[in-house]
KEPA-562501 format. One record per residue (C-alpha): residue in one letter; x, y, z; residue number from 1. Coordinates in Angstrom, 3 decimals. Each point is the difference from the previous one (the first is absolute). Last residue first. Example, Ala and Ser with C-alpha at 12.3 -4.5 7.8 and 13.67 -1.06 7.14 Angstrom:
residu->S c1->13.670 c2->-1.060 c3->7.140 num->2
residu->A c1->-1.370 c2->-3.440 c3->0.660 num->1
This chain:
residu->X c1->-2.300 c2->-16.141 c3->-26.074 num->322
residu->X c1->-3.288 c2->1.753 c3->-2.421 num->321
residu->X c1->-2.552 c2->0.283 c3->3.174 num->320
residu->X c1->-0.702 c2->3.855 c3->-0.752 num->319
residu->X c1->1.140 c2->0.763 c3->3.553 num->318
residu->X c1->2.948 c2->-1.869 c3->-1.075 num->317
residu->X c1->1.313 c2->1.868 c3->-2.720 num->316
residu->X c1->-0.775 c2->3.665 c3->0.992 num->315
residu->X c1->0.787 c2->-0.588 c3->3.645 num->314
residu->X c1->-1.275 c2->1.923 c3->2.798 num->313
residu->X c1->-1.892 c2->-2.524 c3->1.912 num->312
residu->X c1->-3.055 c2->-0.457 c3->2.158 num->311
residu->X c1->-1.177 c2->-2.970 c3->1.777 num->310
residu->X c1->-3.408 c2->0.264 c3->1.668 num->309
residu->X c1->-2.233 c2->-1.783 c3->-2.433 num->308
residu->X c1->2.791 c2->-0.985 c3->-2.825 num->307
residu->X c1->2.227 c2->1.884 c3->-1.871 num->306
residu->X c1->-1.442 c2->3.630 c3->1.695 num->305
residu->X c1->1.860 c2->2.564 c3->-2.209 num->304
residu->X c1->2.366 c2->2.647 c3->1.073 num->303
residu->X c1->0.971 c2->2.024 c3->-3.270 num->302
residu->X c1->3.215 c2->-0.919 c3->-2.131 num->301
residu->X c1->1.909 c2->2.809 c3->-0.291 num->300
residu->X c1->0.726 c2->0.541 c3->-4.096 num->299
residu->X c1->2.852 c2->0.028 c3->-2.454 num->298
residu->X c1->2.685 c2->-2.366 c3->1.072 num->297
residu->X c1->-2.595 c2->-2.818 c3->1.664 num->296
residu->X c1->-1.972 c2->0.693 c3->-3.693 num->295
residu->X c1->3.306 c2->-1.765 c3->-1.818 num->294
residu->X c1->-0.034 c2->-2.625 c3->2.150 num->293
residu->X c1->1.293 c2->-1.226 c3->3.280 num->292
residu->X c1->0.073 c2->-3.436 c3->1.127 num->291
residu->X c1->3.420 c2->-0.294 c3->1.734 num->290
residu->X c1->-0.105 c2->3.311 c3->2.028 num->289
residu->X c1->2.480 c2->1.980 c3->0.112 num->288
residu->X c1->0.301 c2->2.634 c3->-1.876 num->287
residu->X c1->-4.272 c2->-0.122 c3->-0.147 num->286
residu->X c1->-0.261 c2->0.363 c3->4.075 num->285
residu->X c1->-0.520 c2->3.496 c3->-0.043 num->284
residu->X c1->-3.055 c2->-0.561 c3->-2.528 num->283
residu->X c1->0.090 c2->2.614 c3->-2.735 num->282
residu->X c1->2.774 c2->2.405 c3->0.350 num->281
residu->X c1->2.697 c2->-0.552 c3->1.747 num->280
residu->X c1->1.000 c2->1.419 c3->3.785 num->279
residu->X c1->2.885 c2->2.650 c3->-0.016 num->278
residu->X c1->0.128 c2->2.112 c3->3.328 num->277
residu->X c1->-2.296 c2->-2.953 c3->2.192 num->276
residu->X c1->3.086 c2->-2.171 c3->-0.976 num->275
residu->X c1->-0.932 c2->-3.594 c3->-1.687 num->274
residu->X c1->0.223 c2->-3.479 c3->1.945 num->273
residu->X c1->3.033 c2->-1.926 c3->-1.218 num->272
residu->X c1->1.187 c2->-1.744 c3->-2.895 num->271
residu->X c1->-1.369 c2->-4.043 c3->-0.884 num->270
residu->X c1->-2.943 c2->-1.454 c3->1.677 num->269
residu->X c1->0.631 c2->-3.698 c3->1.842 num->268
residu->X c1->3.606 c2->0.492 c3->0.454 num->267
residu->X c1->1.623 c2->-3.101 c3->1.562 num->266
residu->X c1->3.562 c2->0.732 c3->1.551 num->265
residu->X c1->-1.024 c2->-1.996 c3->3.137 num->264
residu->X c1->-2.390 c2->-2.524 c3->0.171 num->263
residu->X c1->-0.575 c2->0.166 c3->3.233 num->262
residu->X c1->-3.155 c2->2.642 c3->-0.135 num->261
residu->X c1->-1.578 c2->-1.854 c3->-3.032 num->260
residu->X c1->-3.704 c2->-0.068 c3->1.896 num->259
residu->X c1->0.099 c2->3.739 c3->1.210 num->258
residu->X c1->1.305 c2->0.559 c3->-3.524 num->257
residu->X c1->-2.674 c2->-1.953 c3->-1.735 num->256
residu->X c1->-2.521 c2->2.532 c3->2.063 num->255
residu->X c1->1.911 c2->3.304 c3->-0.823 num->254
residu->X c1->-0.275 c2->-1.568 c3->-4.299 num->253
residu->X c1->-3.742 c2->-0.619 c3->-0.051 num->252
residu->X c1->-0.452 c2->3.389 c3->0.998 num->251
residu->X c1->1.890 c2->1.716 c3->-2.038 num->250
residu->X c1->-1.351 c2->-2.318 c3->-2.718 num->249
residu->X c1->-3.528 c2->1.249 c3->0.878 num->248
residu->X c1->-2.587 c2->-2.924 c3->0.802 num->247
residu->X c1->1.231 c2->-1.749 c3->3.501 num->246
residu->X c1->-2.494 c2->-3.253 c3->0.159 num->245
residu->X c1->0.370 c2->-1.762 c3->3.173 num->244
residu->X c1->1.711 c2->2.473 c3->2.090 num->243
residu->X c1->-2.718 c2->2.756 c3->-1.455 num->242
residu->X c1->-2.672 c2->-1.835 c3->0.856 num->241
residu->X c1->0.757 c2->-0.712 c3->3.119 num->240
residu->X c1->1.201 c2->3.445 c3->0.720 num->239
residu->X c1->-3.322 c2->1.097 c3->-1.140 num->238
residu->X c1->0.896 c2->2.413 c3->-3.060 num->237
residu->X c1->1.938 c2->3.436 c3->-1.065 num->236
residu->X c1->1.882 c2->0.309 c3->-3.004 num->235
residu->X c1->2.048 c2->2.982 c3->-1.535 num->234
residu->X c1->-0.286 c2->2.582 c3->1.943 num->233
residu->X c1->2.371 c2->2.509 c3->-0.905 num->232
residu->X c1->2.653 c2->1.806 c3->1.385 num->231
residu->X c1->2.686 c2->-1.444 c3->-1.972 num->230
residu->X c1->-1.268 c2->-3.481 c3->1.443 num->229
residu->X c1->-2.279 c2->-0.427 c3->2.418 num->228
residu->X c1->-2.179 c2->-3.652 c3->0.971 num->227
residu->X c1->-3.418 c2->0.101 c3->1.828 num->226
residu->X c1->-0.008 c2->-2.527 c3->2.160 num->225
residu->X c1->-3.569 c2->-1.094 c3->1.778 num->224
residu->X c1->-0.725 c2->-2.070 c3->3.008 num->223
residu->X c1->3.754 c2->0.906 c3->1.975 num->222
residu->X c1->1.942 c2->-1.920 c3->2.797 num->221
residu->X c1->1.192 c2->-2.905 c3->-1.137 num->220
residu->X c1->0.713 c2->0.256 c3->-3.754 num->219
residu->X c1->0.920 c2->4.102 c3->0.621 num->218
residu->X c1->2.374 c2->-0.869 c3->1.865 num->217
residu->X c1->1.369 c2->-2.515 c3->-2.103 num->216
residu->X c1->0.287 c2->2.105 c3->-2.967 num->215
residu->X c1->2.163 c2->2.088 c3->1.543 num->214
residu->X c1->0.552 c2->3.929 c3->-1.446 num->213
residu->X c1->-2.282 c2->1.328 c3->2.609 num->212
residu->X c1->-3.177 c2->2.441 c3->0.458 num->211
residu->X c1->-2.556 c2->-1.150 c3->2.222 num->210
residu->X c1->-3.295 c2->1.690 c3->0.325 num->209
residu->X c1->-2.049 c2->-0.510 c3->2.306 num->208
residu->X c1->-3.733 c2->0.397 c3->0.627 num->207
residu->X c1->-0.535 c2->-0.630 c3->4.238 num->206
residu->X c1->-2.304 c2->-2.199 c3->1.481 num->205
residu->X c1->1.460 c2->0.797 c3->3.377 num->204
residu->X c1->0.836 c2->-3.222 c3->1.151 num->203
residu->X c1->1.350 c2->-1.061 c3->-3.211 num->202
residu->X c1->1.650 c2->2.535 c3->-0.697 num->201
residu->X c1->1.803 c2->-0.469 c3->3.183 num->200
residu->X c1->0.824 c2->-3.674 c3->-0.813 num->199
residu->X c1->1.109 c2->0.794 c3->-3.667 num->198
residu->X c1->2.161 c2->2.193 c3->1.160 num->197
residu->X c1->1.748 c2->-2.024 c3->3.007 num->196
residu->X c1->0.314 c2->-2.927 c3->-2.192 num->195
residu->X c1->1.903 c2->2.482 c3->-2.497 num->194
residu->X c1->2.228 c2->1.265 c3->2.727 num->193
residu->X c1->0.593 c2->-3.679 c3->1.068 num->192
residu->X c1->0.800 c2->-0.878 c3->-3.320 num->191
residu->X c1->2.497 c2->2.798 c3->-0.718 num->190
residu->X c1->1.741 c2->-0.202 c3->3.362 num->189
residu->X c1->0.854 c2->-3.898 c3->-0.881 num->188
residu->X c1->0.724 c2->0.760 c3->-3.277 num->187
residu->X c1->2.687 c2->2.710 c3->1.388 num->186
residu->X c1->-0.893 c2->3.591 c3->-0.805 num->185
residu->X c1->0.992 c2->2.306 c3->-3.413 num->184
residu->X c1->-3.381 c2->0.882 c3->-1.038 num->183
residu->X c1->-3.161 c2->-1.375 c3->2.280 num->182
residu->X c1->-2.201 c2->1.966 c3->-0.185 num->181
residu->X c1->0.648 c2->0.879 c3->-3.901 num->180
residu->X c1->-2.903 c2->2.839 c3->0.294 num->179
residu->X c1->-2.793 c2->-0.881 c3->1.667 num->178
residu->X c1->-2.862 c2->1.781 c3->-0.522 num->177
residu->X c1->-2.759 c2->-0.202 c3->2.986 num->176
residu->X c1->-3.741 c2->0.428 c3->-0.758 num->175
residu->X c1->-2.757 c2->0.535 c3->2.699 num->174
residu->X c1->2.345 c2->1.214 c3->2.237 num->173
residu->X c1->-0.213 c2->-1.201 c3->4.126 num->172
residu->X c1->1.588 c2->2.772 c3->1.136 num->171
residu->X c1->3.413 c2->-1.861 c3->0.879 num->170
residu->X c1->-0.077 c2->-1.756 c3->-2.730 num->169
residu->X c1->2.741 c2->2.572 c3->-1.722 num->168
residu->X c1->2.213 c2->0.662 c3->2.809 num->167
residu->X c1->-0.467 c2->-3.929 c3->1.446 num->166
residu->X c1->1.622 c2->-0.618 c3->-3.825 num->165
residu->X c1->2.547 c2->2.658 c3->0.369 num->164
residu->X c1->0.955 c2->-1.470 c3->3.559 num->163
residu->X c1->0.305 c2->-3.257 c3->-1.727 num->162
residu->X c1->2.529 c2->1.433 c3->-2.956 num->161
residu->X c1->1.951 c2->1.168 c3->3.084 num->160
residu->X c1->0.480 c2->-3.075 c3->1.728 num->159
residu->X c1->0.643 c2->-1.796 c3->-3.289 num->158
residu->X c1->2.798 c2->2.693 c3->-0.479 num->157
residu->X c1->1.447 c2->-0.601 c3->3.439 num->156
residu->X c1->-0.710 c2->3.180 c3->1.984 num->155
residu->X c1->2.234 c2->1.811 c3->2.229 num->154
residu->X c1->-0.128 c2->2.555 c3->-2.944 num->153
residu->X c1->-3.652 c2->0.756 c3->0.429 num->152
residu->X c1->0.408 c2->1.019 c3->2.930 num->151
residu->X c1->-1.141 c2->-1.774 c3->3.133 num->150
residu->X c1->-2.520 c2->0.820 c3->2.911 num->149
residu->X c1->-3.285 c2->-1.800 c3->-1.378 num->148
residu->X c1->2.672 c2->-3.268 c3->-0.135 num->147
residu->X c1->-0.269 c2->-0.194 c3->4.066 num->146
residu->X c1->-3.891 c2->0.036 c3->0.136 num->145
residu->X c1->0.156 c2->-2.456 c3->-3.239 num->144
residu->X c1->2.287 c2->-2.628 c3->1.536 num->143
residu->X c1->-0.070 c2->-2.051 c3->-2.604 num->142
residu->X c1->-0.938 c2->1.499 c3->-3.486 num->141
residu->X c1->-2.643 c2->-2.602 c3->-1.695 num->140
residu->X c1->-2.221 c2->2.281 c3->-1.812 num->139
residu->X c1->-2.745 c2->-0.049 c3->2.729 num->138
residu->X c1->2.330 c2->1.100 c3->2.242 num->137
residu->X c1->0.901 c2->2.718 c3->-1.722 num->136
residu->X c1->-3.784 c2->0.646 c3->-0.596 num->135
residu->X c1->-0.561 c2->-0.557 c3->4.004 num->134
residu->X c1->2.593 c2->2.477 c3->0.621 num->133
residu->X c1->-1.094 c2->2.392 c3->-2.175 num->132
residu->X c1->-3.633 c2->-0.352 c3->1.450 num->131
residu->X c1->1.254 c2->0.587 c3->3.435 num->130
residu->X c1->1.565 c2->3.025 c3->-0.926 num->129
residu->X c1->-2.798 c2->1.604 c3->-1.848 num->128
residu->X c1->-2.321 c2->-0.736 c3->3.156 num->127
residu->X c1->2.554 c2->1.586 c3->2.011 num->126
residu->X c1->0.298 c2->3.408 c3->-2.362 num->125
residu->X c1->-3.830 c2->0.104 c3->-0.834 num->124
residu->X c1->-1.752 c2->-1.729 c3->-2.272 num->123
residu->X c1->-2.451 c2->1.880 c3->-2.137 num->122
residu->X c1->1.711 c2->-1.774 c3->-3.179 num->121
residu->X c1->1.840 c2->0.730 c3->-3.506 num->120
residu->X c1->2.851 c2->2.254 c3->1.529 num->119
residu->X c1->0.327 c2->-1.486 c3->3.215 num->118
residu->X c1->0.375 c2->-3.504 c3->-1.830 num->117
residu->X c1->3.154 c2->1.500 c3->-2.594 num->116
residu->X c1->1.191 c2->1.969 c3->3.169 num->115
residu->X c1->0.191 c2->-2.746 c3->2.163 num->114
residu->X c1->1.870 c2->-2.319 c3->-2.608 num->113
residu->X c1->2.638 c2->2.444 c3->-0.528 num->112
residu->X c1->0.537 c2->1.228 c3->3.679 num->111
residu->X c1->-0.012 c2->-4.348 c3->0.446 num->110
residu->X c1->2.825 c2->0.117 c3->-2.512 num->109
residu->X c1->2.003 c2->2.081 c3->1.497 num->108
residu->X c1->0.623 c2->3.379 c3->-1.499 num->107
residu->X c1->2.779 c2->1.840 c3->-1.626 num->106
residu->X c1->0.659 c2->-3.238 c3->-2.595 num->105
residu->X c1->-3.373 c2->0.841 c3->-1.592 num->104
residu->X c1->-1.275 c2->-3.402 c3->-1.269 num->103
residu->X c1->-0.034 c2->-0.434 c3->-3.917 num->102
residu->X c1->3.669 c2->-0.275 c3->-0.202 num->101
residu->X c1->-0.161 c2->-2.737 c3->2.461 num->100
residu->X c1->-2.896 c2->-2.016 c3->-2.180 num->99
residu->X c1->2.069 c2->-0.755 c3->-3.054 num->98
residu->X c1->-2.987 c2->0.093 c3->-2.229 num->97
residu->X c1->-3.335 c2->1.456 c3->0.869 num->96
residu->X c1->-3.065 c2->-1.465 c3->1.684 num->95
residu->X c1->-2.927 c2->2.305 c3->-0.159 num->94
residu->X c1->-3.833 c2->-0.135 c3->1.687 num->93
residu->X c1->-2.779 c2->1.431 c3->-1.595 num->92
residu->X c1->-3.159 c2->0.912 c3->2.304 num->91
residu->X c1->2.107 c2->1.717 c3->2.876 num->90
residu->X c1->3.422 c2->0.324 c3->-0.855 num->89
residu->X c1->-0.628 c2->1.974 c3->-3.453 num->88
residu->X c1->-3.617 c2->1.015 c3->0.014 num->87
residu->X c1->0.636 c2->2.805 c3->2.683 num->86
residu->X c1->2.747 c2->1.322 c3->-2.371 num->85
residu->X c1->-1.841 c2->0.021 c3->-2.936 num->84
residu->X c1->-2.393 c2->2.107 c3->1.601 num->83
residu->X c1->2.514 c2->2.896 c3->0.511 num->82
residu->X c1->1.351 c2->-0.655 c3->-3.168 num->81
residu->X c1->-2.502 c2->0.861 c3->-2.094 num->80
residu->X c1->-1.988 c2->-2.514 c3->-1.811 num->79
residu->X c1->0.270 c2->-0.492 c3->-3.774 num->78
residu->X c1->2.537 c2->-2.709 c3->-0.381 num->77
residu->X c1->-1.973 c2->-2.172 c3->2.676 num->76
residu->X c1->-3.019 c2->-0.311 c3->-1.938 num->75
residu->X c1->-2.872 c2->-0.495 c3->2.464 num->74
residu->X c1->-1.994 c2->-3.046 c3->-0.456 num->73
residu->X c1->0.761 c2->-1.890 c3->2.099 num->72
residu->X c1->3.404 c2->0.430 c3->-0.807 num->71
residu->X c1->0.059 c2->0.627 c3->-3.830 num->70
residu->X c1->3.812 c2->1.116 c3->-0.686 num->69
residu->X c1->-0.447 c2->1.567 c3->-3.837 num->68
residu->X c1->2.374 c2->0.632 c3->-2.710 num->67
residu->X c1->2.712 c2->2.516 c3->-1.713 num->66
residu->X c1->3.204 c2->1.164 c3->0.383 num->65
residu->X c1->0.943 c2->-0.638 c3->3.473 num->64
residu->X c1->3.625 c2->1.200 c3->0.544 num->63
residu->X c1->3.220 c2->-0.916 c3->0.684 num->62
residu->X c1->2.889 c2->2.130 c3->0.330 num->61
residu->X c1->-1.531 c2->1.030 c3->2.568 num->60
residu->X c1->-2.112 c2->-1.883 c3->2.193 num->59
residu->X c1->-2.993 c2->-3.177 c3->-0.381 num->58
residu->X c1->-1.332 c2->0.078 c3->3.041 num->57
residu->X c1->-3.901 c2->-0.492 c3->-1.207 num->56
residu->X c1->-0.883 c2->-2.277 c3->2.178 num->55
residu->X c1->-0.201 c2->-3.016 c3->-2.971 num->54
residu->X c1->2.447 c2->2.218 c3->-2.150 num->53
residu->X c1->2.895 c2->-0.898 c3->3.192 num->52
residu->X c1->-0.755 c2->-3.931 c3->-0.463 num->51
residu->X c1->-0.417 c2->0.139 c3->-3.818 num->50
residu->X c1->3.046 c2->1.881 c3->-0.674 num->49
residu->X c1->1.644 c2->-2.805 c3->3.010 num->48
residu->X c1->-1.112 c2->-2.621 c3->-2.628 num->47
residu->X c1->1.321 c2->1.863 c3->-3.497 num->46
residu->X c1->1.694 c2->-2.777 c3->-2.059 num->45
residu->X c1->3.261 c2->1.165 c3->1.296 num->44
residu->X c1->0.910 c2->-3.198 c3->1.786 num->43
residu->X c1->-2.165 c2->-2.603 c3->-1.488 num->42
residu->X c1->-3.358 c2->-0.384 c3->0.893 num->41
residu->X c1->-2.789 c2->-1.816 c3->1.972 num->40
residu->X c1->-3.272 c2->1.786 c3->0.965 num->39
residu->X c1->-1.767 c2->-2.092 c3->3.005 num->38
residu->X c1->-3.757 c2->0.807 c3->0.814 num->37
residu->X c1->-1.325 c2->-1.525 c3->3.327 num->36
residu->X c1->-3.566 c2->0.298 c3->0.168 num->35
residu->X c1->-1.987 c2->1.230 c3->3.085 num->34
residu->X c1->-1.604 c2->2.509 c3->-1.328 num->33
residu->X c1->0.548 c2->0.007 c3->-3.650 num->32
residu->X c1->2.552 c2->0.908 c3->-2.344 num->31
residu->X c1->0.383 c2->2.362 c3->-3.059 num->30
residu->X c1->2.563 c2->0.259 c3->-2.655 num->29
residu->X c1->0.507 c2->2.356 c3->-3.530 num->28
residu->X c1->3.278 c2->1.582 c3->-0.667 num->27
residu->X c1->0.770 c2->2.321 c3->-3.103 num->26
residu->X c1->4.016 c2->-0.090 c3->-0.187 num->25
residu->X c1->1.267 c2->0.260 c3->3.141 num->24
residu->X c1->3.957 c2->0.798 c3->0.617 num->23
residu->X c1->0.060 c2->2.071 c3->-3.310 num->22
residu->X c1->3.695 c2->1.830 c3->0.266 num->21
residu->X c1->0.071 c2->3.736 c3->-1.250 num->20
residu->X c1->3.491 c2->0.918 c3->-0.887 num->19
residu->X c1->3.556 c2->-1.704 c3->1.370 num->18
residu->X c1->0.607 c2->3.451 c3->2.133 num->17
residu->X c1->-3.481 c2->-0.549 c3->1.422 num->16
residu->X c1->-3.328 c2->-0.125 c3->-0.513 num->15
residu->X c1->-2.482 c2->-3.267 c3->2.035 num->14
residu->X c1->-3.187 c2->-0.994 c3->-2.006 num->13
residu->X c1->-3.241 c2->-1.319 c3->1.575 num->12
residu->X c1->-2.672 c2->-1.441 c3->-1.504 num->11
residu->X c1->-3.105 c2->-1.714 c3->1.328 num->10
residu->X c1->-2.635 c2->-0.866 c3->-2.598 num->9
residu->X c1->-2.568 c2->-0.783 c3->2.604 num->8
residu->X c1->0.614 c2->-1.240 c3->3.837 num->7
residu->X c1->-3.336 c2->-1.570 c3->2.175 num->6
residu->X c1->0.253 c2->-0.265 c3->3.484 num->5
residu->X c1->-2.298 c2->-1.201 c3->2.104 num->4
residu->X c1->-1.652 c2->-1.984 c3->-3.238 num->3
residu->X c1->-3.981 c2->0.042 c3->-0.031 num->2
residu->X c1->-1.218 c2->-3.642 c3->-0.277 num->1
């Protein structure tokens, strides 16, 4: 089966005051039609690089380095902007982080939603209307002929974060990236916004993406997880399979601590994750990693397939010696 999207050796670095900062180091993914593809990561293990590289809105101080975007076939990275832009919105939907800074506070959000649909469509200004209110209420907003009218300050943050998700399905994309969804919002908010994703793409057959640092998420929602550390890759399987057998120590380690939540004070890895401005040679686990050998300190470890479908990037156990 021929990927929808299909990302190779994907690096992007970000200069500043600091110096150069690696955010991706040499990313490979792809997902399907219809498959739901959840990358899990630590804070500053490059997930929103991966989100803005995917459309190619990475800005300065960042900036792609090297790599390919396959999109059906097109690479993303090379096309000019002008046909970027009727890809974005219309055939790739985005969810962003902290939705109300997304939204243009000068406009209401039903301006914002009829432009996004009047831009990708042959509606007119009525039909466009009556669409964003059926996407709005499709997401759950009460009241959507009222809500079209607000700002995106009158919003609760869970109201905004759905109007960025009706923003984003309301073309009908064939792939949608969702970028921590549901950041910051009640459990409560978080489920139903997830429900409400996983519905819609559903319904449309849509490729997602979804890009969070909860392992539960991606548990009950997700077919494959491909897990990022240092902006790497460094194992991707089934979610089955990966729940029941977790190869790479890293890993290994964010599932024990999902289990070992109330036991407080318990480290499972020692020291922290390492800065994009000063990350060790070798594997960028190796300092702290409790199997790592001489090689880990010398040499990145490749991605290898462990078993049929399971892939790691581990020098020690992708050779099967722990």
């Amino acid at each position: 089966m021929t990927a929808l999207l299909d990302v190779r050796d994907l690096r992007v670095e970000f200069a500043t005051s600091e110096g150069i900062g690696r955010a991706l180091n040499g990313v490979d993914l792809s997902v399907n039609e219809g498959q739901m593809l959840g990358i899990v990561g630590e804070s500053g293990s490059g997930k929103s690089a991966i989100a803005l590289s995917l459309v190619n809105l990475v800005t300065r101080p960042g900036r792609i380095v090297s790599g390919s975007v396959l999109y059906r076939g097109q690479d993303l990275l090379q096309l000019p902007e002008r046909a970027l832009q009727q890809i974005r919105g219309r055939e790739i939907g985005l969810v962003v982080q902290n939705a109300k800074s997304a939204l243009n506070p000068l406009l209401t959000v039903g301006r914002q939603l009829v432009n996004v649909i009047r831009g990708h469509s042959p509606r007119d200004e009525a039909a466009a209307v009556e669409h964003a209110i059926l996407m709005l209420r499709k997401v759950g907003i009460p009241d959507p002929a009222a809500r079209m009218h607000f700002y995106p300050h009158q919003l609760s943050g869970g109201m905004a974060q759905r109007v960025t998700i009706a923003m984003a399905l309301s073309n009908n994309p064939r792939l949608l990236i969702a970028d921590e969804p549901t950041s910051g919002l009640d459990v409560t908010i978080q489920a139903q916004i997830l429900d409400l994703i996983q519905a819609l793409v559903d319904e449309l057959h849509s490729a997602t993406i979804l890009i969070t640092r909860d392992l539960g998420i991606i548990a009950q929602h997700c077919q494959e997880v491909a897990v990022l550390y240092a902006g790497r890759i460094v194992e991707r399987a089934g979610v089955r399979a990966f729940f029941k057998n977790p190869v790479h120590p890293y890993s290994e380690a964010l599932i024990k601590a999902v289990s070992t939540t109330r036991q407080r004070g318990r480290k499972l890895m020692h020291g922290t994750s390492p800065s994009i401005f000063d990350l060790p040679g070798g594997c960028a686990l190796n300092p702290r990693c409790p199997l790592a050998q001489p090689i880990c300190r010398e040499k990145a470890p490749e991605l290898r397939e462990f078993v049929p479908g399971h892939f790691v990037r581990c020098h020690v156990r992708a050779a099967g010696r722990a």
